[in-house]
N, C-alpha and C positions, 0 to 999 in steps of 0.2 A: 582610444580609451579602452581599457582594458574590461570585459564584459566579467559579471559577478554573482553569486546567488547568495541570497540573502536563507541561511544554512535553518537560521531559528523561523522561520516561515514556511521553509519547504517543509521540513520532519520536527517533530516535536512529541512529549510525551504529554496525553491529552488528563484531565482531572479523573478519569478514569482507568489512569496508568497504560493506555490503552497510545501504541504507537500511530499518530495521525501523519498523514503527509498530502501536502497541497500541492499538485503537478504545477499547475500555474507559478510557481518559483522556480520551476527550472531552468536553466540555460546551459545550452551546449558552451564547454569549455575546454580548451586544448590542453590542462593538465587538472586532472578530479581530484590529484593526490588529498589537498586537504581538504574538500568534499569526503571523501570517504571517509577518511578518518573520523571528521566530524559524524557523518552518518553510522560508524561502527559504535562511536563514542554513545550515540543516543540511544541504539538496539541494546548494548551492552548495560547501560543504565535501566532501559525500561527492563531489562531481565531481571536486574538488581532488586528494582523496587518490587518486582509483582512479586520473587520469593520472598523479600521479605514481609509486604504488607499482605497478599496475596493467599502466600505458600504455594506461589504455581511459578513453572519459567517458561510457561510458553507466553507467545505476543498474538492480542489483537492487535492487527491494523486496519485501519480504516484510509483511502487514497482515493481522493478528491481531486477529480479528470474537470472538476469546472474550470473555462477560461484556457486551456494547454491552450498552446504554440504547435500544429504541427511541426512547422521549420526547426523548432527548440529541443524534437526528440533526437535522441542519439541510440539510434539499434544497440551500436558497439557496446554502448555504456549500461544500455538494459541488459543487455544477453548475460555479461561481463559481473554485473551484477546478482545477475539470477542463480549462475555458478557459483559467487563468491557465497553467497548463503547458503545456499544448499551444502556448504562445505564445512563452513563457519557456524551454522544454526540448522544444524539437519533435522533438532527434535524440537528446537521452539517456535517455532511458528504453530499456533493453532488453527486461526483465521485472514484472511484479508478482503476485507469488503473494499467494494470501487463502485464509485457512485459518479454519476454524472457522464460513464462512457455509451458515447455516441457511437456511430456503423464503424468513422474511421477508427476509432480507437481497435476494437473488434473487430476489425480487420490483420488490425497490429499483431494484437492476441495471436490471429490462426499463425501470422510468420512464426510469431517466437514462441507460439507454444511447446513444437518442436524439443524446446530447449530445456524447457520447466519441466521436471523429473512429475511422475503421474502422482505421486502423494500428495506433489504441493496444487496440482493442476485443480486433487479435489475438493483444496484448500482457497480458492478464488472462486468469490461471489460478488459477480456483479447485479448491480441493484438497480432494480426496472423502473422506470418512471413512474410515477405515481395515476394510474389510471379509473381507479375502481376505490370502494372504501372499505375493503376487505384490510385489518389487520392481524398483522401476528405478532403473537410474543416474542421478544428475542430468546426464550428458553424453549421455541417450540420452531427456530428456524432450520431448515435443511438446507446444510454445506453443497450439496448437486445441485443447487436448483437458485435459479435468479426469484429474489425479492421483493418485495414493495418497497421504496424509498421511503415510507413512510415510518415506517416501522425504528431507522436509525437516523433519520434527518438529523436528529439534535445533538448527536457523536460527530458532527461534521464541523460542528457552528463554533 
C-alpha cells in the first residue's frame, strides 16, 4: 500500500489569510514531487490573497508539532525545504509561530538550525506552554523571544 499525505490537512490557508500547517499529516514519502507543488501552490495563494485583501505579501504561519510522528520526519526534506524558501520567498515570510514543540522537536531545531539563514532564524517563535496567566497582545509580541500559548491558541483550532 502505497503511503499518502492528506495535502488539505497538513498546509492550508487559515480564515485569517494566515498560512497554518499541522505536522501531524505528514509522512515520509519516496517522491514529494506533488507534495511540493501542492505546498508552493498554497504559499503562492496565501501571498495572493494577503496583497490583495491585505496590501501586505509577507505570510504568517502558524505549525502545529501536536501528535508528529518522530519516525515520519525526514531531515532531507526539511533542510531541502528551508533552502527552497529561502530562495523562492526570501522577503515573504514575516513570522512562524510553532506551538506544541517539545525537547525532541528542539533538539531537531539546534541540527537544522545551522541551515536556516539568521533572518529567518529571527523569524521562529516557539510558543511556551501555557504556565502563568500572564497575557500579551499579539501587537505587543517579540519575534526573539518564546510566548505564552495562550495568547495564539485559537489561530491553531
Amino acid at each position: 500500500m502505497e503511503i499518502t499525505i492528506d495535502y488539505e490537512k497538513f498546509i492550508y490557508i487559515d480564515t485569517n489569510l494566515c498560512l497554518s500547517v499541522n505536522i501531524k499529516y505528514f509522512k515520509k514519502l519516496k517522491n514529494y514531487e506533488n507534495f511540493l507543488k501542492y505546498i508552493f501552490s498554497v504559499i503562492d495563494k496565501t501571498i495572493e490573497l494577503r496583497t490583495q485583501h491585505l496590501k501586505c505579501s509577507t505570510i504568517d504561519a502558524y505549525v502545529n508539532l501536536k501528535d508528529y510522528k518522530v519516525k515520519e520526519l525526514d531531515y532531507e526534506f526539511i533542510k531541502g525545504m528551508i533552502r527552497f524558501c529561502e530562495e523562492k520567498y526570501p522577503d515573504n515570510l514575516r513570522i512562524i509561530y510553532i506551538k506544541n514543540a517539545n525537547f525532541m522537536i528542539k533538539s531537531i531545531y539546534s541540527i537544522i538550525r545551522p541551515f536556516v539563514h539568521k533572518d529567518t532564524r529571527k523569524k521562529l517563535i516557539f510558543i511556551k506552554k501555557k504556565k502563568n496567566k500572564d497575557k500579551h497582545k499579539k501587537s505587543e509580541i517579540n519575534t526573539n523571544e518564546e510566548i505564552n500559548e495562550a495568547n495564539i491558541d485559537s489561530l491553531f483550532e
